[in-house]
C-alpha positions as CSV (number, residue, x, y, z in Angstrom):
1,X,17.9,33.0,30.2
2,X,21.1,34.1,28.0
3,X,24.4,32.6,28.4
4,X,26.8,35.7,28.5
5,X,30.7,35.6,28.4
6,X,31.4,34.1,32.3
7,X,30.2,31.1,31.3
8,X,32.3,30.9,28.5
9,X,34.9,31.7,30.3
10,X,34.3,29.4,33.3
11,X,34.0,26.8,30.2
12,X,37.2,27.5,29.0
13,X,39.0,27.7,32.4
14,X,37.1,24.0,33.1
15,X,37.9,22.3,29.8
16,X,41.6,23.5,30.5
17,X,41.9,22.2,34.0
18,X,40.4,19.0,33.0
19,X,42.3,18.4,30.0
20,X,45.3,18.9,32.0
21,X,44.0,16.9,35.1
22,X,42.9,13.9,33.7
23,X,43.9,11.4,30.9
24,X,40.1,11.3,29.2
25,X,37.1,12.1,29.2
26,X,34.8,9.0,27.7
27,X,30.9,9.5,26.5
28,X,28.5,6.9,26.7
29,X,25.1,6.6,24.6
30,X,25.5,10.3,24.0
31,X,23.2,10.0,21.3
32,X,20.2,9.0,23.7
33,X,20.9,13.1,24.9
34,X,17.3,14.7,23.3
35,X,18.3,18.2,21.3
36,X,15.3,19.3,20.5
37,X,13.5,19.7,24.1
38,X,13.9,21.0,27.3
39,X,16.0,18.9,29.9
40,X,16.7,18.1,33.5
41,X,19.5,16.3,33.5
42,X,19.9,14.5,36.7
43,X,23.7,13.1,37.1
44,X,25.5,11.4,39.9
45,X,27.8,13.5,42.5
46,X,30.9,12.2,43.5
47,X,33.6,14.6,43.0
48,X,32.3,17.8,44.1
49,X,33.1,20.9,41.0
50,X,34.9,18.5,39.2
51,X,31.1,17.1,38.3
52,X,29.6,20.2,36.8
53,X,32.8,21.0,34.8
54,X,32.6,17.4,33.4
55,X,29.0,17.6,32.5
56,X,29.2,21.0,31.0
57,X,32.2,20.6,29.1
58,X,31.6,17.5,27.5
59,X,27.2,17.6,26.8
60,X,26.3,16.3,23.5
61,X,25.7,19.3,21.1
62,X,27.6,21.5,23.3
63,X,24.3,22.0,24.7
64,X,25.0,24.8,27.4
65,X,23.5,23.8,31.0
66,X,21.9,26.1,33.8
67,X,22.7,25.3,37.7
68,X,20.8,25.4,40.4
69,X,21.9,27.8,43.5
70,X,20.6,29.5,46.2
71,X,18.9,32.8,46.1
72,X,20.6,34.3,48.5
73,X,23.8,34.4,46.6
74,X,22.3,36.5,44.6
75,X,21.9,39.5,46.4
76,X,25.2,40.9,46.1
77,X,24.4,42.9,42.4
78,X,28.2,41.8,41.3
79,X,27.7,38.1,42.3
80,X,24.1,38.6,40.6
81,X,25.1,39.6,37.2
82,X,28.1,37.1,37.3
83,X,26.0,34.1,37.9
84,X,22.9,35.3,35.8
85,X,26.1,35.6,33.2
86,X,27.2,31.9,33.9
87,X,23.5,30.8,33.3
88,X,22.9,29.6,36.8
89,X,19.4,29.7,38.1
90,X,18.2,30.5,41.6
91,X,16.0,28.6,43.9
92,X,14.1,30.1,46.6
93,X,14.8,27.1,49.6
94,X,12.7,29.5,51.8
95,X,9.3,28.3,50.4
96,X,7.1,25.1,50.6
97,X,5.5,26.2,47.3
98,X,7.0,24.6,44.6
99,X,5.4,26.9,42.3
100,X,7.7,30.2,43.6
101,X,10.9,27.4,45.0
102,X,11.2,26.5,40.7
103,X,9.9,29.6,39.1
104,X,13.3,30.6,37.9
105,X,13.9,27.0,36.5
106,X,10.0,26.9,34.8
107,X,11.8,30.3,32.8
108,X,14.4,27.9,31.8
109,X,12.3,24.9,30.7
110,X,9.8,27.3,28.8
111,X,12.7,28.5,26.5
112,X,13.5,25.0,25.7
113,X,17.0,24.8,28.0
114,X,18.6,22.1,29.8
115,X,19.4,22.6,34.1
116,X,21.5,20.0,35.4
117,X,20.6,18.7,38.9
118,X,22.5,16.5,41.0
119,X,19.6,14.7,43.1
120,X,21.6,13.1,45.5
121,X,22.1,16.9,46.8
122,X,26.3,16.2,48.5
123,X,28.6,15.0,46.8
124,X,30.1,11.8,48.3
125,X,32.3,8.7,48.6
126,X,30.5,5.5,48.5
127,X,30.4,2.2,47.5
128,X,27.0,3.2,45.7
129,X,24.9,5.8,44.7
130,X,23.6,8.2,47.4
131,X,20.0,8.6,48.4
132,X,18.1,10.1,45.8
133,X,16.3,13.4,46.8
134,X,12.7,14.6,45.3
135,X,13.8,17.9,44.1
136,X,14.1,17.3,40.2
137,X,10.8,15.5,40.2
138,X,9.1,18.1,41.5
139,X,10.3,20.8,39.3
140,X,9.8,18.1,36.4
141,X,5.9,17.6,37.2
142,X,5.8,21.4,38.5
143,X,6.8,22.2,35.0
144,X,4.6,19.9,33.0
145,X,1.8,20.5,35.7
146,X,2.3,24.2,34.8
147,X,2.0,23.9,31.3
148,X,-1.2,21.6,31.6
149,X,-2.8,24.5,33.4
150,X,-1.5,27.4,31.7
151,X,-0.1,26.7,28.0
152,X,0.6,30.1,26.7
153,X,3.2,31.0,24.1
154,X,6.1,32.5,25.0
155,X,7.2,36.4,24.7
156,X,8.3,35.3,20.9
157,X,4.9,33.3,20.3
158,X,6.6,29.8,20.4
159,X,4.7,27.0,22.6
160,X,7.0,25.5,25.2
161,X,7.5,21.9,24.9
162,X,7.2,18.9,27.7
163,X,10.6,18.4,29.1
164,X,12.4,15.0,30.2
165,X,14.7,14.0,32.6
166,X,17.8,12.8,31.7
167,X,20.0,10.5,33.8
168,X,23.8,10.7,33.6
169,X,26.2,8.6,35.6
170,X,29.4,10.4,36.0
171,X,32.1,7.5,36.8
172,X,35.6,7.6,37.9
173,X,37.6,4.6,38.2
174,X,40.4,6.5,40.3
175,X,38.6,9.8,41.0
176,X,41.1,11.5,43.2
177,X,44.3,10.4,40.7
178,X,45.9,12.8,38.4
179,X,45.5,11.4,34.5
180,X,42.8,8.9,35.6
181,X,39.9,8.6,33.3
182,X,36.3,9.9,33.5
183,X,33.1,7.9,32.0
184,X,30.1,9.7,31.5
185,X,26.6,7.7,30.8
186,X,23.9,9.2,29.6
187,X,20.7,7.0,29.5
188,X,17.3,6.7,28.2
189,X,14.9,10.3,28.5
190,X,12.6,9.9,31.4
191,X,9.1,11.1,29.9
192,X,6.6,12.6,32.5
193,X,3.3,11.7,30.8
194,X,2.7,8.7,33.0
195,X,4.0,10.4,36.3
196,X,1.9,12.8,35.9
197,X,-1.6,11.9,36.5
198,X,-0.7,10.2,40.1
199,X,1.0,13.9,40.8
200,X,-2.3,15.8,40.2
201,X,-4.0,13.6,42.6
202,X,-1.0,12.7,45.1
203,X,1.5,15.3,44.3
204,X,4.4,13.3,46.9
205,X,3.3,9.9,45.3
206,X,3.8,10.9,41.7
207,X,7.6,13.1,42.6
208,X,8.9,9.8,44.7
209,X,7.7,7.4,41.9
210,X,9.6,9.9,39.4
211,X,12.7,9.8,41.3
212,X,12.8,6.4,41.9
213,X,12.4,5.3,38.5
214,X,15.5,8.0,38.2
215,X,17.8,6.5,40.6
216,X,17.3,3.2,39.2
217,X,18.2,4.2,35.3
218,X,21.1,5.6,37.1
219,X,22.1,2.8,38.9
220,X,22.5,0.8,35.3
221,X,24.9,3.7,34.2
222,X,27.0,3.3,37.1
223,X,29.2,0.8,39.6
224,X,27.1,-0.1,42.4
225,X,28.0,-2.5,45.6
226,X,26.2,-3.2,48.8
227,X,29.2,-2.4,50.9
228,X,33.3,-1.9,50.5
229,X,34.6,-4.8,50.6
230,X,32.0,-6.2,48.1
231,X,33.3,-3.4,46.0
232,X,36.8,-3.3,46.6
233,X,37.0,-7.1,45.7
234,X,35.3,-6.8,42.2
235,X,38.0,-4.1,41.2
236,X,40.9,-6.4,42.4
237,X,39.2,-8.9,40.2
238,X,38.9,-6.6,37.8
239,X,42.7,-5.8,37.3
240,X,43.8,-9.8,37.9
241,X,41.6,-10.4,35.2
242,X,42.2,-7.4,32.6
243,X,45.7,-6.3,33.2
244,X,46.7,-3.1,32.6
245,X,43.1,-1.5,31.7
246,X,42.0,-0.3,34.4
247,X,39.7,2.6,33.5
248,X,40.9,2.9,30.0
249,X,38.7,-0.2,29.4
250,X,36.3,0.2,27.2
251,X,33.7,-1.9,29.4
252,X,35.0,-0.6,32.6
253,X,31.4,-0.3,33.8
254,X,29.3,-3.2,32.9
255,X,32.4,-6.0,34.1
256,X,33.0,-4.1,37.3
257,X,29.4,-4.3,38.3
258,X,28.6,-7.8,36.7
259,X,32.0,-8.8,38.5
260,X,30.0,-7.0,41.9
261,X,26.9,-9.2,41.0
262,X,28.0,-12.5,40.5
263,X,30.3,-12.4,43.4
264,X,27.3,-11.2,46.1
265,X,24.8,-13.7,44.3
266,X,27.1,-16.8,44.5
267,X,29.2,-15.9,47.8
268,X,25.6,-16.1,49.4
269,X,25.7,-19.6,48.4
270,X,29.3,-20.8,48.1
271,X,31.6,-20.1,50.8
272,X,34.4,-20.4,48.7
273,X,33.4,-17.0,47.0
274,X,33.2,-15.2,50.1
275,X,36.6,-16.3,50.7
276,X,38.0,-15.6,48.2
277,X,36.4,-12.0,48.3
278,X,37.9,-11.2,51.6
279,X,41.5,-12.8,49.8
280,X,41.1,-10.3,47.3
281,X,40.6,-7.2,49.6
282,X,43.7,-8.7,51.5
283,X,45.5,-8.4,48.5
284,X,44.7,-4.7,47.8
285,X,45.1,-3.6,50.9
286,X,48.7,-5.3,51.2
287,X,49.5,-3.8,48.1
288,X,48.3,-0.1,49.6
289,X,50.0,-0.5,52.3
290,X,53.1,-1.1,50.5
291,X,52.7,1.4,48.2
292,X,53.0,-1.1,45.3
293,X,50.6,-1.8,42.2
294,X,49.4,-5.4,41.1
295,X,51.7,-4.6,37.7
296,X,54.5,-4.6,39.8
297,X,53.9,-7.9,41.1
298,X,52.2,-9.4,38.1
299,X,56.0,-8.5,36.3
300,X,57.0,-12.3,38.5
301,X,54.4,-13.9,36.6
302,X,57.0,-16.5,35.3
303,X,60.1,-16.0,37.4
304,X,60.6,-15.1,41.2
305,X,61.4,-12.0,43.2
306,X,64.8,-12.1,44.3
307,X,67.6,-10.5,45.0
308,X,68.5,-11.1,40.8
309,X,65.5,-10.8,39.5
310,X,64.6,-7.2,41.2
311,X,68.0,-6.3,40.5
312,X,67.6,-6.7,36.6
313,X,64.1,-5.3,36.8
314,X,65.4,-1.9,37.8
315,X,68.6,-1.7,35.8
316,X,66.0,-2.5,32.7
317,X,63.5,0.7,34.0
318,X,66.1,2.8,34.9
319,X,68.1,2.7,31.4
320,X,65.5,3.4,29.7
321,X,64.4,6.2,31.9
322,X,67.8,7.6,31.5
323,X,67.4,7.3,27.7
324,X,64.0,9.5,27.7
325,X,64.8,12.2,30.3
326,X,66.5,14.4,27.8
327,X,63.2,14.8,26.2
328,X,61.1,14.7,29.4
329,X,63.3,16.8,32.3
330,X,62.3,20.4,30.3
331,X,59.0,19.7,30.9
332,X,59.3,18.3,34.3
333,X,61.4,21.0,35.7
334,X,58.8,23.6,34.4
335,X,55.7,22.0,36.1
336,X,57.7,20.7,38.7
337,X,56.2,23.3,41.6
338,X,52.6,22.3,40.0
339,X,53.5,18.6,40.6
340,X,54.3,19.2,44.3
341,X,51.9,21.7,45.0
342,X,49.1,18.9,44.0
343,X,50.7,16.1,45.8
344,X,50.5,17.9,49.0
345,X,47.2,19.3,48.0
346,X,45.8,15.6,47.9
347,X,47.1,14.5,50.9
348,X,46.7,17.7,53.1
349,X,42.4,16.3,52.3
350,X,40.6,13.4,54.3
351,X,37.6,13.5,51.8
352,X,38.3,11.7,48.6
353,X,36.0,13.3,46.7
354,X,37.2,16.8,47.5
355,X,41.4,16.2,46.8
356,X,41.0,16.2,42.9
357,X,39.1,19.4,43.3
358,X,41.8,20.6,45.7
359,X,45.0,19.8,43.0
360,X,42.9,20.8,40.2
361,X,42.0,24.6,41.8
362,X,46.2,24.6,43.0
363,X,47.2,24.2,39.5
364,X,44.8,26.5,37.8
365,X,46.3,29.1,40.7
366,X,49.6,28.5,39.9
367,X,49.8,27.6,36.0
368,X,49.7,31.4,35.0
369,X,52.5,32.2,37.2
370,X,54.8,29.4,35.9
371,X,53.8,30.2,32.0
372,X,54.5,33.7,32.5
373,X,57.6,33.1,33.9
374,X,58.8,30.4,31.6
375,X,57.2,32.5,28.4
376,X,59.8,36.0,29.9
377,X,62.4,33.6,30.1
378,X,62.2,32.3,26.7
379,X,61.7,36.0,25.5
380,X,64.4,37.3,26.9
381,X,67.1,34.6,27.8
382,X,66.8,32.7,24.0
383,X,65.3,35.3,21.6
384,X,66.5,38.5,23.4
385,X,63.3,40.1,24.3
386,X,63.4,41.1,20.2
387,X,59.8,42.1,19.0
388,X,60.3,39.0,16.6
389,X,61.3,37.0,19.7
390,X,58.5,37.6,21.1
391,X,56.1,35.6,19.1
392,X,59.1,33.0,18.6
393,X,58.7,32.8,22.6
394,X,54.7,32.3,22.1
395,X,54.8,29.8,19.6
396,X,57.3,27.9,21.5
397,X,55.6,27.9,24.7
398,X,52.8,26.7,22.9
399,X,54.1,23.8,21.4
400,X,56.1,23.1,24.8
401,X,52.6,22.9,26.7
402,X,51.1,20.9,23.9
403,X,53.9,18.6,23.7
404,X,54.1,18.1,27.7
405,X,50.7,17.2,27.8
406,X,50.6,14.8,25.1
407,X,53.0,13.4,26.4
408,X,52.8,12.7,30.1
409,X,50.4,9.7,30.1
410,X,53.3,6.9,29.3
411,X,55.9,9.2,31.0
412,X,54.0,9.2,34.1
413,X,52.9,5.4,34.5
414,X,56.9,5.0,33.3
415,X,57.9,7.1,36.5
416,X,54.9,5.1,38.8
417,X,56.4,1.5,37.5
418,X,60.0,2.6,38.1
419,X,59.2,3.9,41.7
420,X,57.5,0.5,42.5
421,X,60.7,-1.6,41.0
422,X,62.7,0.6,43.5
423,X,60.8,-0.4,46.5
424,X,60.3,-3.7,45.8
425,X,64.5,-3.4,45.2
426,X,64.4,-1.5,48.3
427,X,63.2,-4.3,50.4
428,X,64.4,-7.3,48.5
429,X,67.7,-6.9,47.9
430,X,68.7,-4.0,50.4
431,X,66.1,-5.4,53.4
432,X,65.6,-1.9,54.7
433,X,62.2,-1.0,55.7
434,X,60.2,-2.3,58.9
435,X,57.3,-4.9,59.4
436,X,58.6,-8.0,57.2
437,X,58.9,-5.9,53.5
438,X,60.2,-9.0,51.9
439,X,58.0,-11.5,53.3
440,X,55.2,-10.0,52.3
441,X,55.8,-9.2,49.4
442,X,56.5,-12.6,48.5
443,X,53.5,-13.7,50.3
444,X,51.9,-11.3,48.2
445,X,53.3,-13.1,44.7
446,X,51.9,-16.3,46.5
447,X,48.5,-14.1,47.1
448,X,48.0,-13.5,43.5
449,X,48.2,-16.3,42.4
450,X,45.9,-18.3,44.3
451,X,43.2,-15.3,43.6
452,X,44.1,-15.5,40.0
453,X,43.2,-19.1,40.1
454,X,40.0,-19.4,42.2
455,X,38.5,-16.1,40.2
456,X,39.3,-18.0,36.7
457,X,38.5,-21.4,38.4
458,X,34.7,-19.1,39.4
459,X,34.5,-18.1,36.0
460,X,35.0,-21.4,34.4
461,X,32.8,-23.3,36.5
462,X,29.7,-20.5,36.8
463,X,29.9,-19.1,32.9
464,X,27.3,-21.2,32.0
465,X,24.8,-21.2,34.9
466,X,24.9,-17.3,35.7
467,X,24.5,-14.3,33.8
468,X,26.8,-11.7,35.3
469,X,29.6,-14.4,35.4
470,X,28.7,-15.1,31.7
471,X,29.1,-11.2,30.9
472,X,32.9,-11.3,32.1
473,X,33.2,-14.7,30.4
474,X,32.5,-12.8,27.3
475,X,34.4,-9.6,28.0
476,X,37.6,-11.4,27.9
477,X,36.9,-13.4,25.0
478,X,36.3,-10.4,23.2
479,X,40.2,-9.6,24.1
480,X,41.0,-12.7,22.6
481,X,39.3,-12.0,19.7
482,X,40.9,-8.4,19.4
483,X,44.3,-9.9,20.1
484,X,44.1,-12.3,16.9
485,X,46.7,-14.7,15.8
486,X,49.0,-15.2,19.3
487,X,51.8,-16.4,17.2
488,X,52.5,-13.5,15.4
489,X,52.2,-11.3,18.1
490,X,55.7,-9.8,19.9
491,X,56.2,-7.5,23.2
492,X,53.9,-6.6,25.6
493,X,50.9,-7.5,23.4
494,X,52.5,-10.8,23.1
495,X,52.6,-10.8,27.4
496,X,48.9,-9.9,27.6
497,X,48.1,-12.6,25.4
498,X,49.3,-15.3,28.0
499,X,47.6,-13.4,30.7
500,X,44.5,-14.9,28.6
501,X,45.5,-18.3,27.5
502,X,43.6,-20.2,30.2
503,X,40.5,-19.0,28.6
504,X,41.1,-21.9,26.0
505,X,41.7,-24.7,28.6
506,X,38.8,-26.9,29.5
């Protein structure tokens, strides 16, 4: 089935809204992604559109991907030729024969093209991965069922080729966040040779087998937990015990889950560990509910939060603030109405996993109508709507997009840290606010700091004698490595380097 020019435009409207959206877009093992053969590739589904546009945007090769959708929304003959445009393949739900429910997608795989699936059929919020359903199985054993039985050539005289399934966990450490980070994993090709025997002779045996061995290659790509506050724990530990990485680490998957694993294996032993679980989820939610971030707290490492200390603390962010806003405010003021159509976007949603989809399909609706304005403006306010001005006005709203973009990343977490220096100034040193601000935030100081100590006090003691404990053990060793020589290091690399010195006591 050809590609036509919808899908590159809907590739080119996607790659846009997520470049502007989020802060990066990390592959995994992309080279495990086969080139030469026909795929399914079965990823995860947590953040409804945003998935697809993530998977299509970013495949390996720029391999182009079909989608599955309903027949029925193809009847309209508009809708059909757009989607037939857009690649997407139609499944007839109306039939129990999976011959006819796949044909479209057998037309596909006999070409030698990829269809993406997303086998846990909803997309969803949990702690991990949803119930795998059969339905890429059986098109995968349909298909290689099909050509057992019937191996002619195709219209050009090629033979179609076996195809795999791929599986591809789509992660987002802060899915819902503008300029959070997105990991995609891509792991090893599932062959079907050794499904498919058991699916001649037990056709549900051999497609439940198939998508069980799926879901559980997917499970290694991905953060998995038996329940929240399991979960919810490991990432607290995660940022006491890697400041400020968060999902710009490099490792984000394999120490959140090994951080998940050690904790379930040993709390169901030491009671301690459960404890100091729940401390941990008391901690984030505390911090929530003050709408403050552990940075913000872990800034007191060394000194205390008072009345002084606060005071200094936002004098310090807000100078230098003040120093970058000439450079910042243009941009600001032009994507200002983007800014607060997104934030009310988000929290007008109850579902997580629909808000990012919600601020992303706001700004995409309204980014036209600011360009436009401020490209007229430019035209005809700076260069006076001259026929030279006009590509003057181009140019320049080019590199003013560019620039803003580039940019926003430190600008942003700048504006975050000096919002949480004001409420933590707010309740400290002006005491406004109800339910106890101040005393909880320094119970909150205290709070860290006995979770800091029993999670390095776990890892010291259980590095040796557990696996997953021993796989954060060397994760921040590896930062010790990378940092080098402490004494010659200044700043805030200089800072992150004592966040690590207790890895050398002991």
């Amino acid at each position: 089935m050809p590609f036509g020019a919808g899908h590159e435009l809907v590739c080119l409207i996607s790659r846009t809204a997520l470049w502007s959206f989020f802060t990066d877009i990390k592959l995994e093992n992309a080279h495990l992604a086969p080139t030469d053969i026909p795929l399914i590739v079965a990823a995860t589904h947590h953040n409804m559109v945003v998935d697809p546009a993530v998977l299509s945007v970013t495949f390996p090769g720029q391999r182009r991907l079909h989608y599955w959708a309903k027949n029925t929304m193809f009847k309209h003959p508009y809708a059909k030729v757009f989607l037939e445009n857009c690649g997407v393949v139609p499944v007839d739900r109306t039939t129990k024969e999976n011959s006819l429910l796949y044909s479209s997608t057998f037309d596909v795989l006999r070409l030698g093209e990829a269809v993406a699936v997303f086998p846990e059929g909803t997309s969803h919020t949990l702690p991990r991965l949803g119930l795998y359903k059969d339905g890429a199985s059986f098109a995968a054993l349909e298909y290689a069922k099909l050509l057992l039985e019937n191996p002619q050539p195709n219209s050009d005289g090629s033979l179609p080729k076996q195809a795999a399934v791929l599986p591809v966990g789509i992660v987002y450490p802060e899915k819902s966040k503008y300029r959070s980070v997105v990991i995609v994993r891509y792991g090893e090709p599932i062959y079907i040779d050794k499904y498919l025997k058991v699916y001649l002779e037990e056709p549900k045996k051999g497609a439940k087998q198939l998508t069980r061995d799926i879901e559980l290659a997917t499970e290694k790509l991905t953060v998995n937990a038996p329940n929240w506050e399991i979960r919810d724990s490991a990432e607290m530990a995660r940022h006491l015990l890697f400041p400020g990485e968060n999902g710009l680490m490099k490792d984000y998957v394999p120490v959140t889950q090994s951080l998940i694993d050690c904790m379930t294996e040993i709390g169901a032993k030491d009671p301690s560990i459960t404890t100091l679980q729940h401390s941990l989820r008391v901690y984030k939610m505390e911090l929530e509910d003050l709408r403050l971030k552990d940075s913000h707290i872990a800034n007191y490492n060394e000194k205390n939060i008072t009345a002084a200390s606060t005071t200094v603390e936002l004098l310090r962010r807000t100078l230098t603030s003040l120093l970058d806003l000439p450079l910042f405010l243009p941009g600001l003021m032009v994507h200002l109405p983007l800014y607060v159509a997104g934030y009310f976007a988000g929290k007008s949603e109850i579902y997580e996993e629909v808000r990012a989809q919600n601020k992303i399909f706001f700004g995409l609706a309204l980014l036209p109508l600011i360009y436009i304005f401020a490209f007229l403006w430019g035209w005809y306010v700076i260069f006076g709507g001259t026929f030279f001005g006009f590509f003057v006005a181009v140019a320049t709203l080019g590199v003013f997009v560019w620039y803003h973009n580039v940019s926003i990343d430190e600008r942003y977490e700048n504006f975050k840290d000096l919002t949480g220096r004001w409420r933590l100034f707010d309740a400290v040193v002006l005491g406004r606010g109800m339910w106890r601000r101040k005393e909880r935030i320094l119970q909150l100081k205290l709070l860290r700091q006995e979770n800091l100590v029993a999670l390095r006090h776990m890892i010291k003691t259980h590095k040796s004698d557990n696996g997953e404990v021993h796989q954060v053990w060397l994760a921040i060793r590896r930062r010790v490595q990378e940092l080098g020589d402490t004494s010659k290091l200044h700043g805030r690399r200089r800072m992150l380097a004592k966040q690590f010195e207790w890895s050398f006591e002991g």
